[in-house]
C-alpha positions in Angstrom: 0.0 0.0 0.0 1.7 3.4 -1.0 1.4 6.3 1.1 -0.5 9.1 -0.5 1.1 12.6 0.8 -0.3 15.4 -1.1 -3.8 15.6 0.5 -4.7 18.5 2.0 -5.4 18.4 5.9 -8.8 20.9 5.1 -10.0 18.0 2.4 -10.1 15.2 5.5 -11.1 16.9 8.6 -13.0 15.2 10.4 -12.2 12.2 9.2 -10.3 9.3 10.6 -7.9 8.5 7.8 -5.9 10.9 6.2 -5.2 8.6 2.7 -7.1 6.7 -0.3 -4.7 4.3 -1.3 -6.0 1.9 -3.3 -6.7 -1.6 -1.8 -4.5 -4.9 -1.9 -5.9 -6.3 -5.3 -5.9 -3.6 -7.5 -3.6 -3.8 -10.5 -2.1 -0.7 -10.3 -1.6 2.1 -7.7 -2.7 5.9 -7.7 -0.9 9.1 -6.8 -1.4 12.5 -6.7 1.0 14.5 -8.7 0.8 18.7 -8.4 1.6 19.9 -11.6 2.3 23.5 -10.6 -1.0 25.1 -11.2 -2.0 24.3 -7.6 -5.1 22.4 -8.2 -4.6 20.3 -5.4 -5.4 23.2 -3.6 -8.8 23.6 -5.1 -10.4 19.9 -4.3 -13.3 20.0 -2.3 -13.4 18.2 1.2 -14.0 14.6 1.0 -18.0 14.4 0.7 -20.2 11.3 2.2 -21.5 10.1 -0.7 -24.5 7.0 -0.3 -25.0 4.7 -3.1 -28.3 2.3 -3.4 -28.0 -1.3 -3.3 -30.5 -3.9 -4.2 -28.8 -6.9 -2.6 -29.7 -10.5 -3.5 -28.5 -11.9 0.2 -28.7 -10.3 3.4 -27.8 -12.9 6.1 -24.0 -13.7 6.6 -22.8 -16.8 7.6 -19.5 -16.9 9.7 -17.7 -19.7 10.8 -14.3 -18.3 12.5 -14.4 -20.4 15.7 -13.2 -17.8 17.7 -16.4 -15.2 17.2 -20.0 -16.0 19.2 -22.3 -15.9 16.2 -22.9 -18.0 13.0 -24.4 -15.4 10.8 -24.7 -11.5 10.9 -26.4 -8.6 8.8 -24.8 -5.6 7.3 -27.3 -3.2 6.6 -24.2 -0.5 5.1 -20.6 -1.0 3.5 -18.1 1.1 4.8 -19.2 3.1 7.8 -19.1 7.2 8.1 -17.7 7.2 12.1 -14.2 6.7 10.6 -12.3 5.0 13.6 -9.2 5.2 12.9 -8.3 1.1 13.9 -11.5 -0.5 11.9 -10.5 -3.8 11.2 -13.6 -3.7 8.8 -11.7 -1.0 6.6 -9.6 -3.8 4.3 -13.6 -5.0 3.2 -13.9 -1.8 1.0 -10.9 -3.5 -1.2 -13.3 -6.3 -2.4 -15.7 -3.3 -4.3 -12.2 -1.9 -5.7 -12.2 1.0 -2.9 -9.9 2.5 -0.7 -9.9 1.5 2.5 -8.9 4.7 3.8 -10.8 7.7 3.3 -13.4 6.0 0.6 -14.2 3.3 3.4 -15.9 6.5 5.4 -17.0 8.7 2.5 -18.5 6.1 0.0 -20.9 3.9 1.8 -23.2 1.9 0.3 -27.1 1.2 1.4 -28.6 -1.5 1.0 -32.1 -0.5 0.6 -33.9 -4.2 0.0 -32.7 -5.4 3.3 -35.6 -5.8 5.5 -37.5 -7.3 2.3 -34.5 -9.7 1.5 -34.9 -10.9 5.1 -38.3 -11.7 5.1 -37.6 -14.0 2.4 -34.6 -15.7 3.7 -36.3 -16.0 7.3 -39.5 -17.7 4.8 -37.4 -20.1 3.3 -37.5 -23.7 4.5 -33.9 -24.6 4.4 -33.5 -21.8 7.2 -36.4 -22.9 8.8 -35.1 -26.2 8.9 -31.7 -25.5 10.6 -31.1 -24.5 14.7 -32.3 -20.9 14.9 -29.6 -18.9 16.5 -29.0 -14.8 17.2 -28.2 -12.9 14.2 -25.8 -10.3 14.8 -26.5 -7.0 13.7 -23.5 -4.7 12.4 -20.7 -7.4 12.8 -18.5 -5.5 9.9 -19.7 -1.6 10.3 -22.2 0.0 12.6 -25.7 -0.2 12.0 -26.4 3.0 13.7 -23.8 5.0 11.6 -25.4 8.7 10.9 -26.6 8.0 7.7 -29.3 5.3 9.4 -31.1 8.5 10.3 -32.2 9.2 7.2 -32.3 5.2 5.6 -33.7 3.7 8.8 -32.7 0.4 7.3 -31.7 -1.1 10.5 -35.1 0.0 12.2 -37.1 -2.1 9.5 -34.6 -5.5 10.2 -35.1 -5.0 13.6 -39.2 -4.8 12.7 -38.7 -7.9 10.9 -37.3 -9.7 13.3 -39.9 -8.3 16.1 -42.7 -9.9 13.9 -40.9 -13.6 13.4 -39.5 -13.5 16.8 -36.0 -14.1 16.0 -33.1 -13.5 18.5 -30.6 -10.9 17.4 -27.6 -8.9 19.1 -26.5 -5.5 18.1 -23.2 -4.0 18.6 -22.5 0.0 18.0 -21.1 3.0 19.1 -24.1 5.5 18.0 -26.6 6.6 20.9 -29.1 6.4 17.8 -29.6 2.8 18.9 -32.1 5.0 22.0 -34.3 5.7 18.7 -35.4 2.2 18.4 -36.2 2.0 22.1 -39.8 0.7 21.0 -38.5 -2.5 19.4 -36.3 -3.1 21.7 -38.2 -3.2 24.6 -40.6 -5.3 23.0 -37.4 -7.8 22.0 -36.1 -7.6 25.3 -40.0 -8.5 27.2 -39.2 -12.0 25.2 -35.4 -12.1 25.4 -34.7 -11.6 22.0 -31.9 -8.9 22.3 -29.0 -7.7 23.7 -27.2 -4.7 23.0 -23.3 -4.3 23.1 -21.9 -0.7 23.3 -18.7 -0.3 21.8 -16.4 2.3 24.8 -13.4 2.5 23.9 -12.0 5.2 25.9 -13.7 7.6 27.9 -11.2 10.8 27.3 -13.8 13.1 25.2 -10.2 14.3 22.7 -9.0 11.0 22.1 -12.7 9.4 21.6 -12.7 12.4 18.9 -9.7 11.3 17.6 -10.1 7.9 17.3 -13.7 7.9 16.1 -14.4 11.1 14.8 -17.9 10.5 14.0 -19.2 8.1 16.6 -21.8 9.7 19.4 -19.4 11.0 22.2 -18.5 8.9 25.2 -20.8 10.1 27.3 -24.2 10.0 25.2 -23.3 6.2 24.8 -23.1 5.8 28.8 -26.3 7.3 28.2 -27.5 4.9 26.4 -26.6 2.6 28.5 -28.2 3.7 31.2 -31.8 3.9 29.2 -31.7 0.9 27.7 -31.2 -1.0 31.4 -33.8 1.0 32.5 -36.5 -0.2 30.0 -35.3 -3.5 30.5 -32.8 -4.3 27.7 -30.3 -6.1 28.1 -27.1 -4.3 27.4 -23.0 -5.2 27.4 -20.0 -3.0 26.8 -17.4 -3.7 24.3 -14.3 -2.2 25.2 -12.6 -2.6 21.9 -10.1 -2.3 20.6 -7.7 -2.0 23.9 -4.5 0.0 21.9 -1.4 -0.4 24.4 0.2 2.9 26.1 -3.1 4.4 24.7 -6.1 3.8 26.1 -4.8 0.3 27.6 -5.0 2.5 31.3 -8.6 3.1 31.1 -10.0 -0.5 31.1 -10.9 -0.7 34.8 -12.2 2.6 34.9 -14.7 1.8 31.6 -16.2 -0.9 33.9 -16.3 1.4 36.8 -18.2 3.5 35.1 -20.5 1.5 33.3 -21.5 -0.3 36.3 -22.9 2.7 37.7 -25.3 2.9 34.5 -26.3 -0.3 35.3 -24.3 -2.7 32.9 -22.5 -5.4 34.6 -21.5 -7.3 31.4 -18.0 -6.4 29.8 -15.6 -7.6 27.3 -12.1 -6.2 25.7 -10.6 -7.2 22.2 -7.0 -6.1 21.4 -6.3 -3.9 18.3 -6.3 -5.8 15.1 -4.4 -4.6 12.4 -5.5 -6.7 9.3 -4.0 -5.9 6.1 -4.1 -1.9 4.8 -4.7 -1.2 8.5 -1.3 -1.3 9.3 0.0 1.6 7.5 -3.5 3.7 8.3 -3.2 3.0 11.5 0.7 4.2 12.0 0.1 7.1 9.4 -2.8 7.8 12.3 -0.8 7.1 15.0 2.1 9.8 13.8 -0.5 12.7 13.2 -2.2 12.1 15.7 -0.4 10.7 19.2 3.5 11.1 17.8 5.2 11.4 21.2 3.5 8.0 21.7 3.3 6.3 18.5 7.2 4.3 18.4 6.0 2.9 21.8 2.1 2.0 21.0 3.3 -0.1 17.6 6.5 -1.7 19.8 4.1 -2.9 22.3 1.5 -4.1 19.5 4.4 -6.3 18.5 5.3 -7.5 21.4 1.8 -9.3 21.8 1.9 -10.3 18.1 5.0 -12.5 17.8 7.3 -9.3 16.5 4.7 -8.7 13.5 1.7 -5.8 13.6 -0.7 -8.5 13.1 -0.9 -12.5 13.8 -4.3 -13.5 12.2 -4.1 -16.9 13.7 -7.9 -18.2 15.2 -7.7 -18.1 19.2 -5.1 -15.4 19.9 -6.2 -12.5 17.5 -8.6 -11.3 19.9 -5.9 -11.4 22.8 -3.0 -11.5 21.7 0.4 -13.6 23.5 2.9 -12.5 25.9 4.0 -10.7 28.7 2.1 -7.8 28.3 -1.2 -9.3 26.7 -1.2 -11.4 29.4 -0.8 -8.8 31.8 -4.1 -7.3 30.4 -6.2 -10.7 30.0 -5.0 -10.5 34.1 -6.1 -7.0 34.9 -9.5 -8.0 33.3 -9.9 -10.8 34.8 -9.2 -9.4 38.7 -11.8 -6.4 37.8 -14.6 -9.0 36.8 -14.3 -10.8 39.6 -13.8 -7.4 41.6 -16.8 -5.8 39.9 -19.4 -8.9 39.8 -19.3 -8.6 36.0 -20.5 -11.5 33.5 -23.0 -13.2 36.0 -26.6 -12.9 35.0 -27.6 -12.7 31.6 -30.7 -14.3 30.8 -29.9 -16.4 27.2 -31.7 -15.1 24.5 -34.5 -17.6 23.5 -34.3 -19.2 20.0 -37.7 -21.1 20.2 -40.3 -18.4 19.5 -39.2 -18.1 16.0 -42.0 -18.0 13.6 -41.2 -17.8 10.2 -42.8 -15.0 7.7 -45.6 -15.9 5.5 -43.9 -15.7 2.0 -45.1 -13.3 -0.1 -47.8 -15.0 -2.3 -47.7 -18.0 -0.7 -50.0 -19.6 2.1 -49.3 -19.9 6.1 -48.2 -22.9 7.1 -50.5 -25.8 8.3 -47.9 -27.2 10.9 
C-alpha cells in the first residue's frame, strides 16, 4: 500500500484517515501528482456520498471459531464514524475501494434489506436449521449517521420483532435509543441484547479515534436507558490500543456499572491488512510522542509482527504484556461482579414469515 502525501489536511477533517490508497488487489496504484497550477489546492473536502443497493443476500454466515455468532447482517458497507483502527476497513478493497478515506466517504445502502430478510427468514432450508442470534452490524455499525435518514436497520429489527427471532446489536451510536420501542418489545421475550462499543472515555482522544461516533458520554447514556427499559445491554471495550487507552479498562467498567451494565468484554487492536500503514500514518499525526511505543508494544503481543491473524489469539493476543491485560481483566470481573446474570436469549419463538404470495403454514 503506497502512502499518499499530497492531501490537503482541510480535504479530510473530520475524518479518521488521512489517505485513499487503493486496496491490496488492485492492478495498479494511484498518486497525486501537483503539476504547478496548484489544483490540489482547489479539491473539495471529501463528501459522504451513499450509493443504493439492491442486494440478493442479506444474512451472513461466519464460521471463524473464535467469534460467538454463525451469521450477521450488514445493513451499510463502509461506515461514516471513521475510527481510525477499523478492522472492517480492508472489506472496501473487495468493491475496488480504498480502505482509507473511501471506506468512510462512499458507503453503500442496501435498501432491500428488510425485504431480502423476510424472504430468507421464509425459506424452508432456514427454517429447517437451529435458529440462532443474528448479529447485527458485525462489519460496520448499524447505527452509523446516515441510518437517520435510511432507517434500514429500524425495519430488520421490525422484521425480526414480527418472526421473533433472537438478534444482538453491537455500536457505538446513541441512535440505537431511537429504536427504544423495538427493543423493549425484543427484550419483554429475550430476543436482544445490545453491546456498546467504549473504547476510551477521554472526550479528545474518543474524537480522535472515532471522529464521528456519538461522544463517550451519550453512549453511557445509552446505556443507562436501555437497562432501565429492561434491555439487556453489554459493553465492548474494543479495541484495547497499548500505552493508549490500555490504562482506562478498569475505569470503563467502573463507570459502566454505575449505568447499570455489569457485562463487559475487551478485544486487542487488530491490524489486518491496509490497517497497518493507516493506522501508524494515524498514529504519527495524531499521538506522535506515543506512536514508536504504541506499535512496539503491539508487536510484542503479536510475535514481533503488527498482526498475527491466527484463530484463538487474534482477539488477545500472547505475551507478557497481553497477558498482563487478559490478568487485569480478569481481577476487575471478579472485583466488579461482571458477567454473571444474563438471561440467554431464546431461539424457540421463531415464527417464520408468510412468504409473499404464498399460504401460512398448516404445521
Amino acid at each position: 500500500m503506497k502512502k499518499t502525501n499530497l492531501i490537503d489536511p482541510n480535504r479530510f477533517r473530520g475524518r479518521g484517515a488521512s489517505s485513499n490508497d487503493v486496496g491490496r488487489f488492485e492492478a495498479f496504484e494511484r498518486e497525486l501528482a501537483d503539476d504547478g497550477w496548484d489544483v490540489l489546492d482547489d479539491l473539495p473536502p471529501f463528501k459522504t456520498e451513499v450509493r443504493h443497493e439492491e442486494s440478493t443476500a442479506i444474512i451472513t454466515q461466519n464460521k471463524s471459531p473464535d467469534i460467538p455468532f454463525d451469521r450477521s447482517i450488514n445493513p451499510y458497507r463502509g461506515c461514516e464514524h471513521g475510527c481510525s483502527y477499523c478492522y472492517a476497513r480492508p472489506s472496501h478493497s473487495y468493491w475496488g475501494l480504498s480502505p482509507g478515506l473511501d471506506f468512510e466517504t462512499k458507503l453503500t445502502a442496501r435498501v432491500n434489506a428488510a425485504e431480502l430478510l423476510e424472504e430468507e427468514l421464509a425459506k424452508p432450508s432456514y427454517v429447517s436449521k437451529p435458529i440462532s442470534p443474528i448479529a447485527l452490524g458485525a462489519n460496520t455499525d448499524p447505527y452509523q449517521p446516515i441510518e437517520r435518514e435510511y432507517k434500514i436497520t429500524r425495519q430488520i429489527l421490525e422484521v425480526l420483532l414480527k418472526a421473533k427471532h433472537p438478534l444482538t446489536i453491537v455500536t457505538k451510536s446513541a441512535l440505537v435509543l431511537r429504536d427504544l420501542d423495538l427493543l423493549e418489545e425484543l427484550a419483554k421475550h429475550h430476543l436482544v441484547l445490545v453491546a456498546l462499543s467504549i473504547t476510551t472515555l477521554e472526550k479528545t482522544l474518543a474524537r480522535q479515534m472515532e471522529p464521528r461516533a456519538s461522544a463517550p458520554h451519550l453512549r453511557l447514556k445509552a446505556l443507562s436507558e436501555l437497562e432501565k427499559a429492561g434491555v439487556p445491554t453489554m459493553t465492548m471495550m474494543a479495541p484495547m490500543i497499548p500505552s493508549l487507552n490500555d490504562h482506562e479498562m478498569e475505569g470503563i467498567m467502573e463507570t459502566i456499572l454505575e449505568r447499570g451494565c455489569a457485562e463487559a468484554h475487551y478485544v486487542l487492536l487488530r491490524l489486518p491488512h491496509e490497517i497497518k500503514e493507516l493506522f501508524r500514518d494515524w498514529l504519527s499525526r495524531e499521538v506522535p510522542d506515543r506512536a514508536a511505543r504504541v506499535m512496539s508494544l503491539v508487536q510484542t503481543m503479536r510475535g514481533g509482527k503488527d498482526y498475527n491473524a491466527e484463530f484463538g489469539t487474534r482477539m488477545r493476543g500472547e505475551g507478557p504484556y497481553a497477558d498482563l491485560l487478559s490478568h487485569r481483566y480478569k481481577l476487575a470481573v471478579k472485583r466488579l461482579g461482571f458477567n454473571k446474570d444474563r438471561v440467554p436469549l431464546r431461539t424457540d419463538l421463531f415464527v417464520p414469515p408468510v412468504p409473499k404470495g404464498g399460504q401460512m403454514r398448516l404445521f
